[in-house]
N, C-alpha and C positions, 0 to 999 in steps of 0.2 A: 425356376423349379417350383411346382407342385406344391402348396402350401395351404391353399382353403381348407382340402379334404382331410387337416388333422385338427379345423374349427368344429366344435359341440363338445359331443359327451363321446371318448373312446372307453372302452371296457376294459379291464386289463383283467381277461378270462383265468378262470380257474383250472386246477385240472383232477378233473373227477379220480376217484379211485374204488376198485373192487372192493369186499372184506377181504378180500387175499393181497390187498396191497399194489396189484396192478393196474396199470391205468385202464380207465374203462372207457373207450370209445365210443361205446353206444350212448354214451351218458351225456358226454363232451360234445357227440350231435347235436345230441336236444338242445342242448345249451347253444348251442351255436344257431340253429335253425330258431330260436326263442330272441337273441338277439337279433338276427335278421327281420325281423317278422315284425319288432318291438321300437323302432327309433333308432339303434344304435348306431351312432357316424362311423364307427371305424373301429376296430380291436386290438387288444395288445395281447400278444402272444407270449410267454417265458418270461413274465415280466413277476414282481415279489409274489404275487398273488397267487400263482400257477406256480407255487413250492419250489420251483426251477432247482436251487442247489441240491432239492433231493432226488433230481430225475437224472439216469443217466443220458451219456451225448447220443446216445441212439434212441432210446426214448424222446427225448428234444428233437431229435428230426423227424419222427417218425412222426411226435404229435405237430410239428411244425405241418409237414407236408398232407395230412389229415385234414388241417383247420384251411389249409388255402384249395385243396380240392373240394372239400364241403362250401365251401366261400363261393368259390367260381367267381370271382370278378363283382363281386355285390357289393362287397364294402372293401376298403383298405384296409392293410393288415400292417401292425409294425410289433417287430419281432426283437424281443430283448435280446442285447449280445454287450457284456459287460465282463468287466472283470479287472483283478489287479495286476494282473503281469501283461504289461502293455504291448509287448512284442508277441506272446503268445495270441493274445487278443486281435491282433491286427493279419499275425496268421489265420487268427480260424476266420475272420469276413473275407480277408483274400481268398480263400479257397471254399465256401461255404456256396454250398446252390440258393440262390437269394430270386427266384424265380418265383414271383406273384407275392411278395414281400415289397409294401410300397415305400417303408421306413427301417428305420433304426433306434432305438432306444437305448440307450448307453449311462450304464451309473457310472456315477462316480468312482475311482479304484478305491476299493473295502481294504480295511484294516491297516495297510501300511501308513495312511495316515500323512499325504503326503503335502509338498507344500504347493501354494497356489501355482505357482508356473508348474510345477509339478505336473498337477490335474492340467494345465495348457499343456505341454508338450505333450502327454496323455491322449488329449481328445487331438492335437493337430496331426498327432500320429494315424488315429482314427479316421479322422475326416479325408487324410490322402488314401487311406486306403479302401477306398469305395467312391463309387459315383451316387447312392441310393442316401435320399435324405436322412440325415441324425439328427436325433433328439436328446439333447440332456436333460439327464438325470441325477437332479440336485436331492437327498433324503441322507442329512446329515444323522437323523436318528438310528441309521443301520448302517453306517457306511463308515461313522466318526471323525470324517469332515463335511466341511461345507464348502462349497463353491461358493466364494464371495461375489456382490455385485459386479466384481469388474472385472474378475477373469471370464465370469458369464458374456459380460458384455465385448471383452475382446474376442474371444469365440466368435460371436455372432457378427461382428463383423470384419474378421479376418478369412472367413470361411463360409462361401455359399450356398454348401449342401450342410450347414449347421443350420436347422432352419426354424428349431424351437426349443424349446429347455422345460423341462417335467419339475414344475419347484416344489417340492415336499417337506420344505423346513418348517415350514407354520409358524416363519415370520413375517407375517404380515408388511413391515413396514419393508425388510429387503424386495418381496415381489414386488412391493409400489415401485421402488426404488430400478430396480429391471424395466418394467413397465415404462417409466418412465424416461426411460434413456434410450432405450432399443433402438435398433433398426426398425424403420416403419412395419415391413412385410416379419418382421421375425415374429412367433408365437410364443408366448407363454401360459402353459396350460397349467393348472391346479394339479397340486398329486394327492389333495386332502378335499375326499366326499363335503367333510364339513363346513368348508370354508370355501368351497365354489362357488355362491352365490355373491359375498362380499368382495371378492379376488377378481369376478368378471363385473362388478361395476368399477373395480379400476381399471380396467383395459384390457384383463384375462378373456385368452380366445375358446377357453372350455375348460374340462378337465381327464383325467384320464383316472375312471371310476373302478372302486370295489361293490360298492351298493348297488352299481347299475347288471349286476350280473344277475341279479332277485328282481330288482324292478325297473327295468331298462327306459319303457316307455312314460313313466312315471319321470323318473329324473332326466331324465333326458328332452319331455316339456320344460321340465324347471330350466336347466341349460339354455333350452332355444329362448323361450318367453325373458330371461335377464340381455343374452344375447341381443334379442330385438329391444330392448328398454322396457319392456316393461315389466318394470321392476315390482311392486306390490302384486299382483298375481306369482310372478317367482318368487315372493319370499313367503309368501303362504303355504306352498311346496316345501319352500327349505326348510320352513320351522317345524310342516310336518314330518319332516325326516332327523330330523336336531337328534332328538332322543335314540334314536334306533341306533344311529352312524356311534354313535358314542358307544354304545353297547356293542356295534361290531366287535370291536380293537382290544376289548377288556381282556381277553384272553390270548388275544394273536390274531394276526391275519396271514392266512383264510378262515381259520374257526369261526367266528362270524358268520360270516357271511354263507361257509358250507350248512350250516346248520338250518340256516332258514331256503338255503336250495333245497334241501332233504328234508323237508316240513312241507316244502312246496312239491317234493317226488321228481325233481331231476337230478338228483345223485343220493348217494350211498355218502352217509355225515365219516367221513375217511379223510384222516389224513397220515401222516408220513412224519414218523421221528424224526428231530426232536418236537415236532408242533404234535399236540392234541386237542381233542375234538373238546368243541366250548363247554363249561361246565354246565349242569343241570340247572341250576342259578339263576345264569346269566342267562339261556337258554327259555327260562319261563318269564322271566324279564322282558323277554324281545316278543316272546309270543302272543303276552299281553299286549304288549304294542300293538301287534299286527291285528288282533280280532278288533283294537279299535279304532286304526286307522279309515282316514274315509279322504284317499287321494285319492281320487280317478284322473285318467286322461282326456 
């Protein structure tokens, strides 16, 4: 199974919105055709970023099948499909048009709060119910568990199209701990901008980024240059993004990150109750950043 094409930097795109609260497609172009253009290995589609629980299921297909016709076979797409009711879940991949969709992203079940075999039967349900690679998605900070070390690692090697795991607990010693047990070919990708640089000198195969949606080719060097070892040139990049990444999150994510798209003129700073757009603050905070940033590619 296909397993390089989800090493670097994937995006886990946002999704734009009108002032009238609809999604805006022209907007979600440029964004798209910006990544294309920019470095980015691959995109994550309905994933925390792109507000997902507040779009409806027709909106989700709609922008689904939007971003893989603008795509056309350029980069790989992996398309969030999570949730807590594991029989419902496994209905909608079964019957779900998964047509130019190269992956799966799959959180953890939210709020039930369930136990470790739990989340295994959960994901083993998952994984028969599809041929198309899965990725776990460990972010105990929104979910209110965590995937421990070792039901991760029974995953991965009980099941072949589980083929990487999204770690976003910002424990550093459990990713070592993953890392270091794994199946050789299995991937673990960062789910934390901050902490990709030190996470892929343990053996992390990339990350799947908020920050690279503003500056794609920018981070996305940093990505490849740790990748390749060389490390001091990437950590020069990451320190010059240290500051920012922390400032995204202050308020929420996307607020972040929309704010400095629509500073940049690829969207309308919109988002969708209950999140709101980042405070004025925080907002002149990051700006100064920006006028004295001096990353180039």
């Amino acid at each position: 199974m296909e397993r390089n094409k989800f090493i670097g930097m994937g995006v886990a795109l946002v999704t734009p919105f009108k002032t009238d609260g609809s999604v805006d497609f022209s907007a979600l172009a440029r964004l798209v055709d910006y990544q294309l253009k920019n470095g980015t290995d691959y995109l994550v589609v309905l994933g925390t970023t792109a507000e997902t629980p507040t779009l409806s299921a027709e909106e989700q297909l709609e922008i689904t099948q939007f971003i893989v016709e603008k795509v056309n076979g350029k980069l790989p797409i992996v398309l969030g499909m999570g949730g807590n009711d594991t029989r419902a879940l496994v209905q909608k991949i079964s019957t779900a048009n998964l047509n130019g969709v190269d992956a799966i992203l799959s959180v953890t079940p939210y709020y039930n709060k369930p136990t470790q075999e739990g989340i295994y039967q959960h994901y083993a349900a998952v994984a028969k119910s599809t041929k198309l690679p899965i990725i776990l998605y460990n972010v105990p900070g929104r979910t209110g568990v965590n995937m421990s070390v070792e039901t991760t690692l029974r995953l991965a090697n009980d099941f072949s199209n589980i083929i990487a795991t999204k770690e976003a607990s910002g424990n550093i010693a459990q990713v070592d701990a993953i890392i270091k047990n794994k199946p050789k070919d299995f991937l673990v990708i960062s789910g934390d901008d901050a902490i990709t640089f030190p996470l892929i000198t343990l053996g992390a195969s990339g990350v799947i980024s908020v920050i690279g949606n503003a500056f794609p080719c920018e981070f996305s060097k940093m990505v490849r240059l740790a990748l390749a070892g060389d490390y001091q040139t990437a950590l020069t990049i990451h320190h010059g993004f240290t500051e920012l990444i922390e400032l995204l999150f202050v308020d929420g994510n996307p607020a972040g990150v929309k704010s400095i798209l629509s500073a940049m003129g690829y969207l309308e700073n919109q988002l969708r109750l209950p999140l709101l757009p980042t405070r004025i603050t925080t907002y002149e905070k990051m700006r100064n950043i920006l006028l004295n940033m001096n990353i180039k590619c």
